[in-house]
DRENLO-525492 format. One record per atom (N, C-alpha, C): atom name; x, y, z. Coordinates in steps of 0.001 Angstrom, whole numbers, padded with zeros to 6 digits. Example, Ala and Ser with C-alpha at 12.3 -4.5 7.8 and 13.67 -1.06 7.14 Angstrom:
<sites>
   atomo        c1        c2        c3
       N    013190   -005690    007800
      CA    012300   -004500    007800
       C    013200   -003300    007800
       N    012850   -002250    007080
      CA    013670   -001060    007140
       C    012900    000030    007870
</sites>
This chain:
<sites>
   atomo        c1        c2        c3
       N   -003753   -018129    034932
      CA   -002852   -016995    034943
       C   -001827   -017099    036084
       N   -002181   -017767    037480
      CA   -001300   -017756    038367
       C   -000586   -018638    038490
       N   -000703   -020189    037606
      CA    000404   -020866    036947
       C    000123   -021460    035263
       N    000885   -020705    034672
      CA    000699   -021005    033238
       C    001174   -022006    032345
       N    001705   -022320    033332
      CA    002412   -024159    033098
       C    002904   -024178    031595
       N    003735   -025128    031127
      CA    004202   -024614    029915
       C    005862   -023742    029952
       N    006052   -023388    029074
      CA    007420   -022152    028757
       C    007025   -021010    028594
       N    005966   -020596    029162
      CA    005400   -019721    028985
       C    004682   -018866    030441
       N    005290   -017012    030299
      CA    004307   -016535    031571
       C    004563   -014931    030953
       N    004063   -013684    031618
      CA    004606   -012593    030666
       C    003831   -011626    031134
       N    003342   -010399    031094
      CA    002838   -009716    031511
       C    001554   -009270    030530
       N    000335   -009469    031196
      CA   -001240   -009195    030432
       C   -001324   -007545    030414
       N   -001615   -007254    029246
      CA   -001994   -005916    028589
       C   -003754   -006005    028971
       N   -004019   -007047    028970
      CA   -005516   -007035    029119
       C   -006312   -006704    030270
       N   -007356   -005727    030872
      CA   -007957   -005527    031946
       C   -009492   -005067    031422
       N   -009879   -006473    031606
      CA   -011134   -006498    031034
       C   -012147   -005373    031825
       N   -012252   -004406    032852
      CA   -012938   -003455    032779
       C   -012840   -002053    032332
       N   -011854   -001511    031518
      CA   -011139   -000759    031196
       C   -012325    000065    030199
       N   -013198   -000622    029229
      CA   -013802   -000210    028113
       C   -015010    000512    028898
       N   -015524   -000179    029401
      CA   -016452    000095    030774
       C   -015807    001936    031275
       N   -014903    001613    032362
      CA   -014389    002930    032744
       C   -014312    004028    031709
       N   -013878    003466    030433
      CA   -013600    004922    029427
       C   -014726    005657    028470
       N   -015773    004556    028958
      CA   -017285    005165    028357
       C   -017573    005757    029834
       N   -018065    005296    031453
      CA   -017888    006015    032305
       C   -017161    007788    032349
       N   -016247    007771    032035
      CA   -015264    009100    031336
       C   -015994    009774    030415
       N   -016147    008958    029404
      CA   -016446    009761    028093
       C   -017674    010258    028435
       N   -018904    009560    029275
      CA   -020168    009889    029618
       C   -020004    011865    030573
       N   -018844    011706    031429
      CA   -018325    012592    032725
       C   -017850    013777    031633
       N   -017574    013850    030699
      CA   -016457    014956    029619
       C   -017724    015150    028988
       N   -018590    014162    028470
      CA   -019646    014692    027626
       C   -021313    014795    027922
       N   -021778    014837    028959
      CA   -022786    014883    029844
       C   -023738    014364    028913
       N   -023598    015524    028006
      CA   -025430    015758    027081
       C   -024919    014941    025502
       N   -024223    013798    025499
      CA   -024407    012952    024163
       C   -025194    011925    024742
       N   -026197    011434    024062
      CA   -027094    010101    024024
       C   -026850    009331    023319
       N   -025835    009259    022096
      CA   -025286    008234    021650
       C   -024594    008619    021720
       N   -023112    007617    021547
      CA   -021890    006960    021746
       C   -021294    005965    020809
       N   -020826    006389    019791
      CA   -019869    005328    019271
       C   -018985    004667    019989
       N   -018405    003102    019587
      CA   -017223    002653    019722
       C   -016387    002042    018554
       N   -015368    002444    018733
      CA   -014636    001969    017150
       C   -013456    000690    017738
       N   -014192    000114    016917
      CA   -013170   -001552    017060
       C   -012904   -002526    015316
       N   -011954   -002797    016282
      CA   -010664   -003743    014994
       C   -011922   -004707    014817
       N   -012237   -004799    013701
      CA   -013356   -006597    013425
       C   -012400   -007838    013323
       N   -010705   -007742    013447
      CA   -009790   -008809    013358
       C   -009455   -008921    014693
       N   -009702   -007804    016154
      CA   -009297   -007737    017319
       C   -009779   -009447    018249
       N   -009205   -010461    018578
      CA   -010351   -011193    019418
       C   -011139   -010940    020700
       N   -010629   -009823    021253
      CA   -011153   -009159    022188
       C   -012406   -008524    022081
       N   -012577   -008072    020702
      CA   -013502   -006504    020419
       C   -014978   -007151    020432
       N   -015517   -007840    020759
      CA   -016561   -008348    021046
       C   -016766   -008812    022219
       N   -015857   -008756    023153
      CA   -016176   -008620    024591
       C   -016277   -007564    025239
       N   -015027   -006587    024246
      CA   -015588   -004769    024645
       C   -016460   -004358    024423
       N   -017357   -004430    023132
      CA   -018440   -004301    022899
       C   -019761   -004484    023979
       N   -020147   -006037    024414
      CA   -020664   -006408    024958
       C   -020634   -005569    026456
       N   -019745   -005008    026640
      CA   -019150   -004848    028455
       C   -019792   -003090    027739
       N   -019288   -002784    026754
      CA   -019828   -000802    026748
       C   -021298   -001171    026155
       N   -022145   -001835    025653
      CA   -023526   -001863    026083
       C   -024030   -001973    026651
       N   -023441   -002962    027885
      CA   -024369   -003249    029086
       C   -024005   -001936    029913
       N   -022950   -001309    030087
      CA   -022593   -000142    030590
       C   -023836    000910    030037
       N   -024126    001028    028597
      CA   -024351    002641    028286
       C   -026085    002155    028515
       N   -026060    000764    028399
      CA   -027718    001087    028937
       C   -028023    000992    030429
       N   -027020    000783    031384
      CA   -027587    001515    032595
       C   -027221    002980    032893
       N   -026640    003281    031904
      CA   -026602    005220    031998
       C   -027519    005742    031001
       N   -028325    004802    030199
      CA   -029289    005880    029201
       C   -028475    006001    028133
       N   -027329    005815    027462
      CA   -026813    005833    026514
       C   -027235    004770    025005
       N   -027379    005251    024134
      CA   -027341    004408    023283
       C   -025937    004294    022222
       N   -026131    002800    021593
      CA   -024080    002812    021312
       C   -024229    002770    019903
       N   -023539    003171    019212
      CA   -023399    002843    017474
       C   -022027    002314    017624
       N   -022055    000981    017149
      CA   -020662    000281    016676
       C   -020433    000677    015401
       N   -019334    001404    015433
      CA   -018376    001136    013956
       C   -017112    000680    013807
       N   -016872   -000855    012995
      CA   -015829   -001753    013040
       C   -015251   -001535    011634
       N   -014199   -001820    011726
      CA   -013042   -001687    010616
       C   -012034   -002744    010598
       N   -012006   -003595    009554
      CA   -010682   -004550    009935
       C   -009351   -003824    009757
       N   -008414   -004260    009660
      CA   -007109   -003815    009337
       C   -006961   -003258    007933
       N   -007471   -004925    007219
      CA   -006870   -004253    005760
       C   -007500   -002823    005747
       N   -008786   -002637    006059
      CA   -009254   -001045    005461
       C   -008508    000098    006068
       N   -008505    001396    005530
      CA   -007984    002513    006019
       C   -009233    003601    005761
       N   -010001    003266    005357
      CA   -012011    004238    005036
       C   -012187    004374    006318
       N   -010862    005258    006828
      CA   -011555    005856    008395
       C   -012311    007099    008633
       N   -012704    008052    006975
      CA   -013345    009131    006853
       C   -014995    008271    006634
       N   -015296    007220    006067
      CA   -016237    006570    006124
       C   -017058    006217    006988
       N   -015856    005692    008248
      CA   -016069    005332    010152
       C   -016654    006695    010202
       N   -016098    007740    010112
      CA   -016874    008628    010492
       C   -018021    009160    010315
       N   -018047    009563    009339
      CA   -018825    009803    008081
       C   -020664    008906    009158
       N   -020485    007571    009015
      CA   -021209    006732    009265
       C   -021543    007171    010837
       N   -020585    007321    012206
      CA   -020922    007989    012917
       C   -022400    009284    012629
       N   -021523    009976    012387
      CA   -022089    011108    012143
       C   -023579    011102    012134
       N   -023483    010298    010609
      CA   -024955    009839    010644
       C   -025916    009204    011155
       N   -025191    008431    011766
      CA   -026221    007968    013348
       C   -025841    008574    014399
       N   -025895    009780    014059
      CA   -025771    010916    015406
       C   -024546    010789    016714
       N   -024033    010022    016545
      CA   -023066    009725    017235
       C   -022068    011174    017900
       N   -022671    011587    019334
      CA   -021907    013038    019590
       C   -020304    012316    020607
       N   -020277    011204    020619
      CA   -019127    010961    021253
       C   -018556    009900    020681
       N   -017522    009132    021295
      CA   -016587    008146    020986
       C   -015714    007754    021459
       N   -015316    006132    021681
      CA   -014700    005102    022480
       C   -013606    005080    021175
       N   -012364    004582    021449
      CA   -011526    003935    020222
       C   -010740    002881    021331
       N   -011284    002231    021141
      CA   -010889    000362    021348
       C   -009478    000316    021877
       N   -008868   -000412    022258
      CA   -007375   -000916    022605
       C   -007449   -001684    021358
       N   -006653   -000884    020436
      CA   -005841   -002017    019456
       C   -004803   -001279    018923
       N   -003676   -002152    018472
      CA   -002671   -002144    018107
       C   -002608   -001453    016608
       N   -003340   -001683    015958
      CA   -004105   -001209    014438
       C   -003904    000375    014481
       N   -004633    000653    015640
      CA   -005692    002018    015947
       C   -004453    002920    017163
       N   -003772    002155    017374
      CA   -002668    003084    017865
       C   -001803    003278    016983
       N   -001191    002573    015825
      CA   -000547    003163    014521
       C   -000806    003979    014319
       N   -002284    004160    013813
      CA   -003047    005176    013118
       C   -003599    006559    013946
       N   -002948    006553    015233
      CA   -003447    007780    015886
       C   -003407    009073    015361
       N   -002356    009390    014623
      CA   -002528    010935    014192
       C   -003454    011254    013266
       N   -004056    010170    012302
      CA   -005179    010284    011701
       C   -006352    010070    012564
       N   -006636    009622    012967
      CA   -007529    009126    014030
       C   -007891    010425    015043
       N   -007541    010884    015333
      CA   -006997    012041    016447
       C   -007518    013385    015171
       N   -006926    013292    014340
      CA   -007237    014465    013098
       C   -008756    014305    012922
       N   -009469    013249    012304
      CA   -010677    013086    012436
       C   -011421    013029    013140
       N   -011005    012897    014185
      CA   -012568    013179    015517
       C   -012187    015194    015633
       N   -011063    015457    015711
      CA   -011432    017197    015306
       C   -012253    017552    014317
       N   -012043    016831    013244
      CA   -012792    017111    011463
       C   -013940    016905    011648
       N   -014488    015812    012239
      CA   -016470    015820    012959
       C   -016278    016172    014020
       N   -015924    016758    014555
      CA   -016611    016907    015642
       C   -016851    016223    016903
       N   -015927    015794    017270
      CA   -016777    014082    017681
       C   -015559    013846    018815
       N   -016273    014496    020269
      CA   -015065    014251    021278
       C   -014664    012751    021679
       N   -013382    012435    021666
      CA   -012708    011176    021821
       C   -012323    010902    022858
       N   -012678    009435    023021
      CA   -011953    008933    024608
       C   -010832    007676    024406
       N   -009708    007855    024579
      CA   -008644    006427    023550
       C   -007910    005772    024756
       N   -007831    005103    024480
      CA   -007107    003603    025674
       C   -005952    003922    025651
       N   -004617    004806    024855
      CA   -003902    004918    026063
       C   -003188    006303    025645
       N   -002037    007224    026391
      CA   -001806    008117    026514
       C   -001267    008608    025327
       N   -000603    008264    024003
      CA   -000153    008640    023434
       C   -000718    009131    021855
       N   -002490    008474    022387
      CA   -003270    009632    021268
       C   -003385    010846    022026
       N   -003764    011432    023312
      CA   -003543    012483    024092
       C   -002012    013313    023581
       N   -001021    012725    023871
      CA    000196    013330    023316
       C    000248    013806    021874
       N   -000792    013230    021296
      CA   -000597    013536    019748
       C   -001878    015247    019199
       N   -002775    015170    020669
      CA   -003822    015855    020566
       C   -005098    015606    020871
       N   -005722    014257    021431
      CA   -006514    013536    021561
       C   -007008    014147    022695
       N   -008270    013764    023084
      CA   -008676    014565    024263
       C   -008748    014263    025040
       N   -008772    012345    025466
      CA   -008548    012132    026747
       C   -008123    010389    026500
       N   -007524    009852    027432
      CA   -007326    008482    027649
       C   -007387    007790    029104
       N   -007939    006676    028769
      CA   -007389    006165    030042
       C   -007214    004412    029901
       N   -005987    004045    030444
      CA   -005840    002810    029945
       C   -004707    002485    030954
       N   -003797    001274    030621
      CA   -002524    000734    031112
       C   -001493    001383    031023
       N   -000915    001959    032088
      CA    000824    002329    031746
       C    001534    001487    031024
       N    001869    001658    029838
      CA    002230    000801    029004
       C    004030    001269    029771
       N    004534    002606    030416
      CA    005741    002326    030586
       C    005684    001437    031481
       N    005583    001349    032503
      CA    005209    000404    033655
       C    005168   -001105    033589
       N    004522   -001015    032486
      CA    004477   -002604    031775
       C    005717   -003250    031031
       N    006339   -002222    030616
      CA    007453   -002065    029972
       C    008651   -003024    031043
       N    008736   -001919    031845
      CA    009267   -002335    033264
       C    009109   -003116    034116
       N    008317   -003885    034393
      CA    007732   -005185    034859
       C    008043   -005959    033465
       N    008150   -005900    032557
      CA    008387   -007103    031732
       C    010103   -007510    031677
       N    010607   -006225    032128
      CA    012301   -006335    031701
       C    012735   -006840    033325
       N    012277   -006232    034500
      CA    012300   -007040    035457
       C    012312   -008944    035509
       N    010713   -008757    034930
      CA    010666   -010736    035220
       C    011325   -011271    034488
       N    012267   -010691    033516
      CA    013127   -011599    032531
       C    014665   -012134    033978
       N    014519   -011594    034966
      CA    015852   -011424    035732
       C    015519   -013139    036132
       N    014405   -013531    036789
      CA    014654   -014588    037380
       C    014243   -015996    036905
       N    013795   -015622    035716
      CA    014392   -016500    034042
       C    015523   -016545    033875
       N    016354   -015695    033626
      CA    017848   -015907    033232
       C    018718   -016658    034868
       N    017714   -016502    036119
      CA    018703   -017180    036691
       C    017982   -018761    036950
       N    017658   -019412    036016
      CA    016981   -020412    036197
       C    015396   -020789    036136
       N    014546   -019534    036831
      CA    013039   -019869    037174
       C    012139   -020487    035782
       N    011386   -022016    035658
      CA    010711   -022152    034474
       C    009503   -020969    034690
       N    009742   -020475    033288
      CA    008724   -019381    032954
       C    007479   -020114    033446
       N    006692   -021285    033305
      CA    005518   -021742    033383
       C    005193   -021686    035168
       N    006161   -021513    036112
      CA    005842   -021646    037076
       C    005634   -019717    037633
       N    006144   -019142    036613
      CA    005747   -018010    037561
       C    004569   -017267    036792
       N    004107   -016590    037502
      CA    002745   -016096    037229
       C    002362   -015043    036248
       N    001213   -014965    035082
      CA    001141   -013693    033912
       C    000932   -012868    034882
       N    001891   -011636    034909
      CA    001482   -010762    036264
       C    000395   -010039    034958
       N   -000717   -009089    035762
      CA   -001776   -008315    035484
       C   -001678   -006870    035783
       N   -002361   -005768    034450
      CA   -001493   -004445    034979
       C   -002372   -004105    035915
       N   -001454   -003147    036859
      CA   -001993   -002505    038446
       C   -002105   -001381    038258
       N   -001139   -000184    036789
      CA   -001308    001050    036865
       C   -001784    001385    035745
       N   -002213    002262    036144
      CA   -003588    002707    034927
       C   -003323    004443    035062
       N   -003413    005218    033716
      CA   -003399    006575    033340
       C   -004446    006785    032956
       N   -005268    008281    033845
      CA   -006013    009338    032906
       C   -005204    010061    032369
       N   -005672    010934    031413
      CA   -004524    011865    030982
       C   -005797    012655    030237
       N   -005564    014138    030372
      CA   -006560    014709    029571
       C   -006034    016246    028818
       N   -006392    016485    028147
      CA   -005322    017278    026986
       C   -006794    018519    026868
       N   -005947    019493    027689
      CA   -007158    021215    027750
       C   -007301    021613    026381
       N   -006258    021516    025744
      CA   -006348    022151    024639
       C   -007741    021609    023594
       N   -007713    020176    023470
      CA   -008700    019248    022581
       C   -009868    019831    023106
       N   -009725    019800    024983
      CA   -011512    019963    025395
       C   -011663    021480    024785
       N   -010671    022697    024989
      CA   -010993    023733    024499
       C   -012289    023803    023178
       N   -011058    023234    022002
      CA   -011466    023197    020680
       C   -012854    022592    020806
       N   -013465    021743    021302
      CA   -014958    020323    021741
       C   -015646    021569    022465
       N   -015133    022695    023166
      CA   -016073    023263    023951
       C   -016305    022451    025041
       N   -015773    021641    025911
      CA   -015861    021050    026908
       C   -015455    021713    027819
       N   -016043    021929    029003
      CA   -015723    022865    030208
       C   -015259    021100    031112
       N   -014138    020994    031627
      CA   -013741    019736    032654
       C   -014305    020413    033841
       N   -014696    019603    034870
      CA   -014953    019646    036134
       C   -013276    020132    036842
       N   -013435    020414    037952
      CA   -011779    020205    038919
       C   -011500    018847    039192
       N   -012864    018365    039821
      CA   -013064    016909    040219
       C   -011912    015968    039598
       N   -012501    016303    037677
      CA   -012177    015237    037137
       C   -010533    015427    036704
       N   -010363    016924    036639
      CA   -008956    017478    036399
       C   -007841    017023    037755
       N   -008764    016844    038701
      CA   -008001    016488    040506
       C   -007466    015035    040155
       N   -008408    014309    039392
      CA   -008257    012618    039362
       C   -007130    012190    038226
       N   -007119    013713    037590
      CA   -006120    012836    036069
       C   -004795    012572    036860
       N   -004208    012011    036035
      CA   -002281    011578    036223
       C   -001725    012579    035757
       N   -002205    012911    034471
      CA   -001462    014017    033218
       C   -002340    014658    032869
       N   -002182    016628    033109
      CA   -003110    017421    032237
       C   -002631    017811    031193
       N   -002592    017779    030446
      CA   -001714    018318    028916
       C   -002329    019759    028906
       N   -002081    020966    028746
      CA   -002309    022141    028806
       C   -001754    023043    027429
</sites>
């Protein structure tokens, strides 16, 4: 990552403890669930390292996890649930994927429809109604990417400069969702967000 040698360097979306932290969260918003879904892309190449990282997590908190995976082609996201449900599943992770951020306003609609308080990787299922996120400033990233294009255009080979890694990270938590969930937030955790949506 700190020389990528090649024509190639760019800014990583990836922060492999992130899945970790947002079951941490989801555990802090939902005290009394003992299971925990996580919903992941089965086409993601990542989603089996998230996996791996929120089990070893929920079994040193006592949690147990129900995976429910979905590739792309499907859209049987009343099914994902549905299937939750039935393995008792009182909470829920939704993965970093690109898939599953398309699909947020459905996504976001259905964890109201069960029941089923949500924790999403980044701010703009919160904006849509979601109840909480925490993930990468994707503006930030934005901005660091339009930056390092400057000293490319004045010469620098991309391979010599470095995949920078993101540094800023958003909670964001939306009163209204915890309302509807019956979730009472701590101050604590309301002190720590970036964004309260109210």
């Amino acid at each position: 990552m700190s020389r990528p040698s090649g024509n190639a360097t760019g800014i990583s979306m990836n922060a492999g403890a992130l899945p970790t932290k947002r079951l941490e969260l989801l555990h802090e918003l939902v005290p009394t669930a003992t299971t925990v879904g996580i919903l992941v892309n089965a086409s993601n190449a990542n989603a089996a390292a998230d996996v791996v990282a929120v089990e070893s997590a929920a079994q040193r908190i006592g949690l147990q996890v129900v995976i429910a995976s979905i590739a792309e082609a499907e859209t049987d996201f009343n099914g994902v649930f549905e299937a939750l449900t039935r393995a008792n599943a009182s909470a829920l992770l939704v993965n970093t994927d690109a898939f599953f951020s398309s699909r947020r306003d459905q996504l976001v609609a259905l964890a109201f429809s069960y029941g089923i308080p949500t924790v999403y990787s980044i701010r703009e299922f919160v904006e849509v109604g979601g109840l909480a996120s925490y993930g990468n400033d994707l503006a930030d990233a934005y901005r660091h990417a339009g930056v390092y294009v400057g000293p490319i255009l004045k010469g620098a080979r991309p391979g010599d400069l470095p995949v920078l890694q993101p540094t800023k990270f958003d909670l964001v938590i939306n009163l209204k969702a915890a309302k509807v969930f019956g979730i009472e937030i701590s101050p604590t955790l309301l002190a720590r967000a970036d964004e309260v949506i109210e």
